[in-house]
Structures are given as C-alpha cells and as structure tokens.
C-alpha positions, 0 to 999 in steps of 0.5 A: 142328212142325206135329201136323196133318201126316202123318208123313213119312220126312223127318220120322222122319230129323230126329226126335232118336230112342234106341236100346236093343235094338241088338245090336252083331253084329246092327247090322253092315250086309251091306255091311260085312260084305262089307268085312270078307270082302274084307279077309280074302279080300286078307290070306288068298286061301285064306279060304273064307268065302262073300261075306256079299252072295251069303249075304244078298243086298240086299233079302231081308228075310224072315228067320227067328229060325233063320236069324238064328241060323245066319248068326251061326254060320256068317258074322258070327262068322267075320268078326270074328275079330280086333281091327282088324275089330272096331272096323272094324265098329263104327266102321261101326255108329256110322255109321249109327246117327249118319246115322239121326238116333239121338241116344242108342245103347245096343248090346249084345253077349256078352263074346267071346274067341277064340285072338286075344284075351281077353274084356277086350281084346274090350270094350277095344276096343269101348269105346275105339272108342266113346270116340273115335267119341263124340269125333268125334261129341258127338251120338251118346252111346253106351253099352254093355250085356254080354249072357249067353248063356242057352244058352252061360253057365253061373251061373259065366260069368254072375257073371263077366260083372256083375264085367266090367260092373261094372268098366267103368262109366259106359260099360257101363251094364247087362247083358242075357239073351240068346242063343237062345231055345230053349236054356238055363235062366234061373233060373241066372242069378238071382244074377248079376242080383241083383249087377248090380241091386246094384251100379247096372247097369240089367237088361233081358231078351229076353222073349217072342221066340219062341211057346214058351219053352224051359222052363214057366213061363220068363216069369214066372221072367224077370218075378221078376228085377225087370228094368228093361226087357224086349226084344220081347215079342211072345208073351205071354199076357194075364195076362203084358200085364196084368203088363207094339222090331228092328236096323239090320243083319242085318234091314235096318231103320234106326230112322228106318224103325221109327218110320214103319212104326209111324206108318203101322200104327197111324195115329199122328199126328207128336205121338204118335210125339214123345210115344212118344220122350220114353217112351222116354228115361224108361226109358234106363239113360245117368243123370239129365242124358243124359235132360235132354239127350234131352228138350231135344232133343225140345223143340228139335225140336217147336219148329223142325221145318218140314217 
C-alpha cells in the first residue's frame, strides 16, 4: 500500500473493514424490500402495502430520525411478517455486507414474535441463515447482538432477553438499548445488563442520537452501566467527550462509502484510515482469534495493495 496516495473508492472497497452498529431491519436494501412487497403482493392480490420504491424512492437520502422511525412502523415491519421473508432478508443483507469488502459483521436486531412465530424461532432463523450463508462465505463471519427497546420493554422483557442472548452464545455475542430515543426510562434496564456483563456478553448502548434525551441526565445513567461500546454519540456535552458510526439500508450507505466520506472530511491519509480499522477490531465483541484474523488481514492488505 502506497500511504502517499489518495484514498480512493477503489481503495475504501478492498479495505478488510468491520461493522458493529448495523441493524438488521435498518440494513435491508429498498430493493429488497420491494422484493419482499412483490411477493407478498403475488401471494395475496389484496395486500395494500404501498411499493416500498415509491415510499422511498432511489436516491432520496434525506431522512430524519422521525421518519426512520415511521418507515419502520408503517412498511418494513409489515414485510417481515413470516419466516421465509426473514431469511430472505437476511441472506440479502449478508449480500451486500459481503459485496462491501466487510470482513467482520456484527448485526442487531429486537427479539420479535407475531401470530406467525415466537421470539426463538424469529432468532433461529436468523442464526441458522447466518450459520449457512458463513458456510457459504468463510469471509464474512457474522455474529449477532439482541437489542431491547427502551420504549417498548419493560425490566421483565429485558431479563428475558440477556436469558435468550445468553442461550445463544458464541453466535449472539452481546446485547444492545435501543428503540426510539425519545421514549422510555433506561434506569430499568440496569439489572438485566449487569447479567449480561455477568454472564460474558459484551453491552453497547445507542447514545446521544438525538439533541434531547428522554429523561435528565440519561447519558450519565447509560455511562453508569459500564458499556463496552457506545453507538452514535453526536449530542454530547464536553464534560460527556472528556468522559468518553450509519447502515447500508434504509440510509443508503455502504460502509465502504462511510470510510471515504470520513477520508474525504477530515483529510485522512490511507494509513490513517488503516489505523482507524485496526481500532475498530480492538473493541469487536467476536473473541481473541476473530481479532487475530482481522488484523492478519489488515496486514495482508497494507502489504499487497497496488492501486
């Protein structure tokens, strides 16, 4: 690798990159999500759903937290109703994860039952669909975090949840507070991540997402659990900084595309985003030789790259 040189698209694609702050809902593509509306549409002529490419039509990006949310509520949520279009939708999010050049994936996702199906056989088939596409695929390895929902789960549901995590180890590796930023009460949840802290998982939270918390003094709450890894981070008062990353689908970004951006804004050199990477593996929740692996390849890349 030549550090004098620019950093590239071409460059960003071939980088051995991770991705922890993946959601598994959020990293679905529109395209398939208008899959996943066509075949619901030939199974049943009298679904009403509209055309998740008319909903969010190519190349609009400029999305707010509001309708993230609402587009969850109203259309994604309504496509994954059944088994099949879950692992259809994460076979197609492995896809494009693995056509990014993302060498270590960890994706997240709420625990979710409907009429069709309980919360296990929801994260059974999620896990077997990873276990197989990793098959398929030796260079992805993917593992998977359960996210409670701040604004949905009670202490109760978020005990339940470390007890399913926990069950499901090596291939769930931790669990995550998530779920709209403006609802809800974290303190709650202070017991259950002491278990999962307890019991080997690794905790991260989504903090700081958004200018005004749902409660006072919610950020240092969420501090005070000891998480391993905090998500976003972007309204944080100076006394927070002194103290103390987005998806490929709904908001359209590949991670290749993340790197180059933050190359391009902070006039980053090609050895400062390789050195970026190997930080990144520091701090993944997949073990000791998941990290050997990582940095082999980071090594293997700094040495071969030509372009």
């Amino acid at each position: 690798m030549d550090p004098t040189k620019l950093v590239t698209a071409p460059f960003t694609k071939a980088l051995p990159k991770i991705e922890l702050h993946a959601h598994l809902s959020g990293s679905i593509s529109r395209q398939c999500l208008h899959d996943l509306w066509l075949q619901k549409c030939t199974a049943d002529p009298t679904f009403s759903l509209e055309d998740p490419l008319l909903a969010m039509p190519p190349g609009k990006v400029d999305y707010t937290l509001e309708t993230f949310f609402n587009t969850f509520s109203n259309l994604t949520y309504h496509l994954l109703t059944d088994l099949p279009s879950i692992k259809y939708a994460t076979t197609a999010v492995l896809t494009d994860f693995l056509r990014d050049g993302v060498k270590y994936l960890e994706l997240r996702t709420i625990p979710r039952s409907t009429p069709g199906f309980t919360k296990e056989a929801y994260l059974s088939t999620i896990l077997s669909t990873i276990t197989a596409f990793q098959s398929a695929n030796p260079a992805l390895t993917t593992r998977l975090i359960l996210s409670i929902d701040r604004g949905h789960h009670s202490a109760p549901d978020a005990s339940a949840i470390v007890d399913l995590a926990l069950s499901l180890k090596p291939l769930v590796v931790g669990v995550d507070i998530a779920g709209n930023p403006s609802k809800g009460d974290v303190a709650i949840f202070g017991p259950a991540l002491a278990k999962a802290k307890a019991g080997g998982l690794g905790v991260t939270v989504h903090f700081g997402e958004v200018k005004t918390p749902a409660r006072e003094g919610e950020l240092e709450t969420l501090l005070g659990f000891g998480p391993d890894r905090l998500g976003h981070v972007i309204h944080v008062g100076e006394d927070i900084k002194r103290e103390i990353t987005d998806d490929v689908g709904f908001f359209c970004s590949p991670v290749s595309n993340e790197y180059l951006i933050a190359a391009e804004h902070f006039d980053l050199t090609r050895a400062d985003v390789v050195d970026i990477c190997r930080e990144g593996v520091r701090v993944i929740f997949g073990g000791e030789e998941e990290k050997k692996r990582l940095y082999r390849l980071l090594d293997e890349f700094e040495a071969g790259y030509r372009e």
